[in-house]
C-alpha positions, 0 to 999 in steps of 0.5 A: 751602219745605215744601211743595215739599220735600212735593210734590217727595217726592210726586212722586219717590215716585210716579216710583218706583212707576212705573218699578218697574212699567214694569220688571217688563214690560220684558222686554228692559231696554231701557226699552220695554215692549209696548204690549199690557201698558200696561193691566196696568201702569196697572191695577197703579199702581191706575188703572182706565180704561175701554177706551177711555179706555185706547186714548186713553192708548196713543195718546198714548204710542206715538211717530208711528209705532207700533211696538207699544212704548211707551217709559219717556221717554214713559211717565213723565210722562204716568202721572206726571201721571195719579197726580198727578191721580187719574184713573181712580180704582177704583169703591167697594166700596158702588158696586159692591155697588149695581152686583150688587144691581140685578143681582139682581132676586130678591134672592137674595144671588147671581148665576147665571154665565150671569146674569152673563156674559150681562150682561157680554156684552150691556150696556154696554162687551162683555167678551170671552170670555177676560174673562168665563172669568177672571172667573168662575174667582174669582167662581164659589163652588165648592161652590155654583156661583153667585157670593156677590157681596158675597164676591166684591166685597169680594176685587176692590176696590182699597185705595186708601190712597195 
């Protein structure tokens, strides 16, 4: 009987951070949010998907006729179930680091903001302008004008003690 008093706790702990979340966006208190805003509030409950796996989750919550909102009634279960699940879980920080180091061919500890943007705009999933503006604004050391990564990926990864 103790584990499901444990799992039933899990559970409603787990509601409650979402529906604080689903609040901070919803503007009007009438348990909707934009749909524009659902990436920040999964990326927040410390879910990271890809683009597209994002679209799929958006799909799933806008009603058959999107209006541009998703509700919190369809919003609950289906974060609920993605927390539970752990899906989307934040890379590591060695995984990452990897990621900057194989970036850097000449092993030079840094990466020049060209260098970087343009990896992020002709590899892989595209970042937009707007993307590659704000990452930069916190990766690029400011008396040194190059991005100390190992700096820089210890400050963005997630602390995933849940």
């Amino acid at each position: 009987m103790a584990d499901k008093s444990n799992a039933e706790s899990i559970i409603a702990e787990t509601q409650k951070r979402i529906s604080n979340a689903f609040d901070v966006f919803d503007h009007e208190s009438n348990k909707t949010v934009d749909v524009r805003e659902i990436g920040t509030i999964i990326r927040s409950l410390g879910c990271f998907p890809s683009e597209a796996e994002l679209h799929d989750i958006i799909a799933e919550l806008e009603d058959e006729e999107p209006t541009g909102f998703v509700r919190y009634e369809k919003f609950l279960p289906t974060m609920t179930k993605i927390l539970l699940e752990r899906k989307f879980r934040p890379i590591t920080e060695d995984l990452l680091l990897q990621a900057f180091e194989v970036l850097d061919q000449q092993k030079k500890g840094h990466l020049e903001p060209e260098e970087l943007a343009k990896y992020l705009t002709q590899e892989g999933e595209p970042f937009t302008q707007e993307e590659i503006d704000e990452m930069l604004s916190a990766a690029v050391d400011p008396d040194k004008n190059v991005i100390l990564y190992k700096e820089f990926v210890s400050m963005m990864t997630f602390d995933d003690t849940r």
